[in-house]
C-alpha positions in Angstrom: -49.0 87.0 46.5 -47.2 85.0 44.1 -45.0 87.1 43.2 -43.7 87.7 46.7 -41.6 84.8 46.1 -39.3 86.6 44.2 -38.7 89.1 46.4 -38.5 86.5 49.2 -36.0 84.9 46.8 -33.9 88.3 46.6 -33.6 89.1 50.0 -33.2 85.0 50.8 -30.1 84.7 49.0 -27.7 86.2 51.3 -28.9 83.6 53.5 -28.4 81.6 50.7 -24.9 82.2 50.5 -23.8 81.4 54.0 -25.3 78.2 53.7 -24.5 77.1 49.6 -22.4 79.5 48.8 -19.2 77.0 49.4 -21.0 74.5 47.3 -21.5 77.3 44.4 -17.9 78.7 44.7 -16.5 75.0 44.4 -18.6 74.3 41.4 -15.7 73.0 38.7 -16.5 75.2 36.0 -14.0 76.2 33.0 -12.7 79.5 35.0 -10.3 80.0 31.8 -13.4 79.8 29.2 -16.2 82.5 30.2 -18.8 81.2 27.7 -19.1 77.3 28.9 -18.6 78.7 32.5 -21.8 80.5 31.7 -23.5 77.9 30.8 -22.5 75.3 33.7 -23.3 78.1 35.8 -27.3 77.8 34.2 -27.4 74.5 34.2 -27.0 74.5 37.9 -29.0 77.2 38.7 -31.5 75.4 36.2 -30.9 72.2 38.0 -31.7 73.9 41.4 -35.4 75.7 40.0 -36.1 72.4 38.9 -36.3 70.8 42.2 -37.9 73.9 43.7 -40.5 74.0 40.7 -40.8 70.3 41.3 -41.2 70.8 45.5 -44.3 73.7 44.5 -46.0 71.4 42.6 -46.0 68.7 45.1 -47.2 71.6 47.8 -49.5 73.0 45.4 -51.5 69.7 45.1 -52.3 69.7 48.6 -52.9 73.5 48.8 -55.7 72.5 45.2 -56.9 70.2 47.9 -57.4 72.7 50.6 -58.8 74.8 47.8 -61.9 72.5 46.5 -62.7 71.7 50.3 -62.8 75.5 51.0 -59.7 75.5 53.6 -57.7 78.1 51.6 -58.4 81.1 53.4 -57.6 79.0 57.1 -54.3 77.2 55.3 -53.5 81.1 54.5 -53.6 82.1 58.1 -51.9 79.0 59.5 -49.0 79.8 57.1 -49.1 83.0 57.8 -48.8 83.2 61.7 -46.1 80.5 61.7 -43.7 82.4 59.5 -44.4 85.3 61.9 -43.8 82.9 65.1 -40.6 81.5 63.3 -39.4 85.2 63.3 -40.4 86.1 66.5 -39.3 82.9 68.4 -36.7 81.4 66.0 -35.6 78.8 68.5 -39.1 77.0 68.2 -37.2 75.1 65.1 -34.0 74.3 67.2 -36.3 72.4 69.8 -37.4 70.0 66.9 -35.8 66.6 66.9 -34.3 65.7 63.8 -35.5 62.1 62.8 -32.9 59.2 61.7 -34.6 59.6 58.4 -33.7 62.9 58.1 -29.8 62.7 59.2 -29.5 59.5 56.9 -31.3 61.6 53.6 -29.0 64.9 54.3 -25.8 62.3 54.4 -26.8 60.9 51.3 -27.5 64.0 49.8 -24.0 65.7 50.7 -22.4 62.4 50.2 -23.9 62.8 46.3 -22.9 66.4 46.3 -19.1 65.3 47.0 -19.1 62.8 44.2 -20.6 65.3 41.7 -18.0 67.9 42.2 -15.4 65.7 41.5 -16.7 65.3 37.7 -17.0 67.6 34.9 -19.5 65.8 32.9 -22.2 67.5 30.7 -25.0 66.8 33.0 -22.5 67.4 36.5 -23.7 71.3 37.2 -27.5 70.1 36.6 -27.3 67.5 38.8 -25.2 69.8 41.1 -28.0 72.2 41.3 -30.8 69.7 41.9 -29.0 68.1 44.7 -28.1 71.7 46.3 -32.3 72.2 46.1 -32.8 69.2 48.0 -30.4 70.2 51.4 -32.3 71.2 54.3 -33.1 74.9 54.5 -35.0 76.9 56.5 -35.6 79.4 53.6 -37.3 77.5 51.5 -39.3 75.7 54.2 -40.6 78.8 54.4 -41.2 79.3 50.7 -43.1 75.9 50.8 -45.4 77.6 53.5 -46.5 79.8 50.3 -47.0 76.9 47.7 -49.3 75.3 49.8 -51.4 78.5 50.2 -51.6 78.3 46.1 -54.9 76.8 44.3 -53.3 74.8 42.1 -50.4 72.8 41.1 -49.0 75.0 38.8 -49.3 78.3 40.7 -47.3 76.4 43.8 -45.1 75.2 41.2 -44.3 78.8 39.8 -44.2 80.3 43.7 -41.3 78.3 44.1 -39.6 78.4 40.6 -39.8 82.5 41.4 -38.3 81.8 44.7 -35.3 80.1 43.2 -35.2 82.8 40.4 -34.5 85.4 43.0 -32.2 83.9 44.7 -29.8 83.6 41.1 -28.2 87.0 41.1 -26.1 86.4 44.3 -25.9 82.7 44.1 -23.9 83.7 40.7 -21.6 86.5 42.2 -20.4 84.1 44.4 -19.3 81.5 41.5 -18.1 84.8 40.2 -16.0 86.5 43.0 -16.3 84.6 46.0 -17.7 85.7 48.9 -18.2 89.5 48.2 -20.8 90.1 51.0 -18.8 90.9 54.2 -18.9 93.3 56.7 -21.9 95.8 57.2 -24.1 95.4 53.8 -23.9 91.7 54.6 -25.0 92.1 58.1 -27.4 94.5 57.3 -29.2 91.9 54.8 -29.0 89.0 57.3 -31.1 91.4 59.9 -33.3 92.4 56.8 -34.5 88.4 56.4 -36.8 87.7 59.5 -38.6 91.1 58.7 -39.1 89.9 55.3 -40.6 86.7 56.7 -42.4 88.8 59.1 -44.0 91.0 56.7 -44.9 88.3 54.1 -46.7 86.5 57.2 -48.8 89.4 57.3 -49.7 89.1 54.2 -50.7 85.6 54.1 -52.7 86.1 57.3 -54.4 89.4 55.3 -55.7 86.9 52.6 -56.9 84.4 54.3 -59.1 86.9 56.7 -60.5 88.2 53.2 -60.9 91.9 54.4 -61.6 93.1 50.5 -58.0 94.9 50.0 -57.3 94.8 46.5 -54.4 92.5 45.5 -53.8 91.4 48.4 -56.9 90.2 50.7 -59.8 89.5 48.3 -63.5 89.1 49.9 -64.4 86.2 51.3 -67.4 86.0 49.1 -65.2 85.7 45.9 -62.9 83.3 47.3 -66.1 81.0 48.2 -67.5 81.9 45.0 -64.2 80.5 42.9 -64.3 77.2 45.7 -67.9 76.3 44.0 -67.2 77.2 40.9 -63.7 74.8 41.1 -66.1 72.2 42.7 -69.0 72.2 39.5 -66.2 71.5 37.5 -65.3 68.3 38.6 
C-alpha cells in the first residue's frame, strides 16, 4: 500500500506538468553549466519532497490516531470510496466553495513563487520547490487521502515523500526540454490518471474490509491484534 504512492507519483506527473510545469521550466538555473544546473534542479525537487514528507507526517499523526482507537480499517474505506467518487463524479470538487482563506493563502503563495524566481541565491531552487509543494492540487489531495490511512507518522511521512519521488522523472524533463508531452502519449496519460485513482481506491477499500488477501487486505483479526498491541504500549 505504501508503495502505491510511487506509482501514483509516476502516472501523477503528467498532471503534474500541466499544472507546475511552467513553474519548473522557468526555474533560473545555469543552462550554460550542466553540473550546478543539476544540482539546483535537486534542490528543488528536494525542496518539494520536503513539504510533501512534512504534509504525510502531519496526515500520518491523525491516521496513528485513528490507528490506537481502532478506526483504521473504516478511515481505509472512507478514503477509498472518495477517490473512487472523485473519479467517477469529478465535478463533486468544482461544487466546493473556495474559502477567503484559501484564495488569500494561494495569492501569497504564487506571490512568493514570483519573487523567488527572480533570484539566484543558494537556497532559491529549495525554497522554489517547497513553495511549488504547497499550491493547491488535486493530486496530492488525493495522496494525503493515503497518509491518513498510514499507522504512524513516519509511514504517512514516507507515502508522501514516494509520491513526490515519482513524480521527479517528468518534473525534470520539463526543466530539461520543455514541454515534451504533447499530442497522443500525453493524452493517453491524462485518461490513464482517474483509473489510477480508481484502482488505488479499490485497494484502500480492500484493506479496510480485511478480506485476508495477502499484501493487500490483511484479516481483520491481525489488524485488531496490532491496535492492542499499539495500545499496551502506551
Amino acid at each position: 500500500m505504501v508503495f502505491s504512492a510511487l506509482i501514483f507519483g509516476l502516472v501523477g506527473s503528467f498532471h503534474c506538468i500541466g499544472m507546475c510545469g511552467p513553474i519548473a521550466f522557468m526555474l533560473p538555473v545555469e543552462r550554460e553549466n550542466p553540473v550546478k544546473k543539476f544540482f539546483q534542479i535537486l534542490s528543488y525537487h528536494l525542496g518539494r519532497l520536503f513539504t510533501y514528507s512534512l504534509m504525510g507526517l502531519l496526515f500520518g499523526y491523525l491516521g496513528k490516531g485513528f490507528f490506537l482507537f481502532g478506526f483504521q480499517q473504516q478511515i481505509a474505506i472512507i478514503t477509498g470510496v472518495l477517490m473512487i467518487l472523485l473519479v467517477v463524479f469529478p465535478k463533486i470538487t468544482a461544487k466546493i466553495p473556495a474559502s477567503k482563506i484559501i484564495n488569500k493563502f494561494v495569492f501569497k503563495i504564487k506571490s512568493a513563487l514570483g519573487k523567488e524566481l527572480k533570484k539566484k541565491n543558494n537556497d532559491t531552487f529549495f525554497v522554489l520547490g517547497f513553495l511549488n509543494g504547497l499550491l493547491p492540487c488535486g493530486l496530492v489531495y488525493m495522496a494525503i487521502l493515503g497518509a491518513l490511512t498510514m499507522s504512524t507518522p513516519i509511514s504517512g511521512a514516507f507515502y508522501m515523500f514516494l509520491f513526490g519521488l515519482g513524480t521527479i522523472p517528468l518534473m525534470t524533463a520539463v526543466v530539461y526540454f520543455g514541454s515534451f508531452a504533447k499530442g497522443n502519449f500525453r493524452t493517453f496519460i491524462q485518461k490513464a490518471i482517474p483509473v489510477v485513482v480508481f484502482f488505488m481506491g479499490v485497494l484502500f477499500v480492500l484493506r479496510g474490509l480485511g478480506l485476508g488477501i495477502p499484501f493487500i487486505s490483511p484479516p481483520e483479526p491481525i489488524l485488531t491484534s496490532t491496535v492492542e498491541a499499539v495500545k499496551s504500549c502506551h
